[in-house]
N, C-alpha and C positions, 0 to 999 in steps of 0.2 A: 445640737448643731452638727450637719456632716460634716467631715472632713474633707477636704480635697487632696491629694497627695499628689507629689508631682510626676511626670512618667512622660520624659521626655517633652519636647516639642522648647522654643524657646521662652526666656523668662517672660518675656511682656504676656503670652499668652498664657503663662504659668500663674503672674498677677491676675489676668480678666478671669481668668477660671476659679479664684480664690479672693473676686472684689468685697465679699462678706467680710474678711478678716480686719478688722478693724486697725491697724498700721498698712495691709492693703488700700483701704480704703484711703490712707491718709496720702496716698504716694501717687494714686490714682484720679483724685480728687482734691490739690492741695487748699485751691482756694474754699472752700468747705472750712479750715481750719486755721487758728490765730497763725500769725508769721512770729517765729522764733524771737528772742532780744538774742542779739549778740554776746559773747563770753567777754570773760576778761583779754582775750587774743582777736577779738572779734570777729569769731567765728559762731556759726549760728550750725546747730542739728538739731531736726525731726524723728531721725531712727537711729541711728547708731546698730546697724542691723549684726545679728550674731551667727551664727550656725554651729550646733551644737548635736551632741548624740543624747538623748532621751531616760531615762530611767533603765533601759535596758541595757547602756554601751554601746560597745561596734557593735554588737548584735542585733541589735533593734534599729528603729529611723533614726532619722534624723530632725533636728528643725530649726526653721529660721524666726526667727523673733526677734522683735527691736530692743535695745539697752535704753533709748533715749522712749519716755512714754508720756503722754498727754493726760495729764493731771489737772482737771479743771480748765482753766487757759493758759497752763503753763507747762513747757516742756522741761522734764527732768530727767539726769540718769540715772538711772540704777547699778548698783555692781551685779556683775555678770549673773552669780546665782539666784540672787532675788528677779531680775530680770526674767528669766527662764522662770521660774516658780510661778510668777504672776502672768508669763505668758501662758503655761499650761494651762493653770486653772481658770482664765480668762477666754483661753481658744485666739488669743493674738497670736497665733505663728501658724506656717506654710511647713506639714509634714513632707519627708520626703524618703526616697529608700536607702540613698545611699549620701554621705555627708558631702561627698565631693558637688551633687546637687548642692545641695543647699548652700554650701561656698558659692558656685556660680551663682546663685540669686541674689547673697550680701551683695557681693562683686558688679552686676548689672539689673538691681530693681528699678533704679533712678530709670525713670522714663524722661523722651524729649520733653515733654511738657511740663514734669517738675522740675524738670532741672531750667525750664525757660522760667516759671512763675519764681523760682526762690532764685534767679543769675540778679546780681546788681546791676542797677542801671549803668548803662554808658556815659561815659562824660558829654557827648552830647544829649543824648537824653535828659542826665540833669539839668544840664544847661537851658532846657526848651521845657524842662517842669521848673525853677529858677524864675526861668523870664514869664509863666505864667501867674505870678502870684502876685 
């Protein structure tokens, strides 16, 4: 599998250039995948995205990988190091060269369209799926 590193330009086209990676793919294509259950807080996550520096430290890349990962039809989190481990050896994470990247990418992966397919509906909305049933 290549890698894509990132080198500049901004994030949404830092995801198109890395739609292989599979948490790319999930952010990029949400209806593709189950929709979340809610927590006990009723909050619902898909990634729980991290940025982290590598086997190497500051010296080496960096990379973004998701905590929350897709287990069969169920989303779960991971603690941070197992997280990272399973992103490496799986290839789910966006290398980059320097960490402050890969902050920016946790910070604005969420594209308009995933963040439109997973927003709750409006109270009129419900109201007009309510009255269809």
């Amino acid at each position: 599998m290549a890698e894509k590193k990132r080198k500049g330009g901004n994030v949404e086209n830092v995801l198109k250039a890395n739609a292989s990676v599979p948490w790319v793919d999930r952010v990029l294509n949400p209806q593709k995948y189950p929709k979340p259950t809610p927590d006990a807080r009723g909050e619902v996550a898909t990634h729980r995205m991290a940025a982290e520096y590598g086997p190497d430290g500051p010296n080496g890349p960096a990379y973004v990988f998701p905590t929350v990962v897709l287990q069969g039809s169920k989303y779960v989190e991971l603690p941070l190091n197992e997280a990272m481990s399973r992103a490496l050896r799986t290839g789910d994470y966006i290398k980059t060269d320097k960490i402050e990247d890969a902050i920016e990418i946790t910070r604005k992966y969420k594209t308009k369209e995933f963040n439109n397919y997973y927003r709750p509906p409006s109270a009129g909305q419900r109201a007009l799926t309510d009255a269809g049933r």
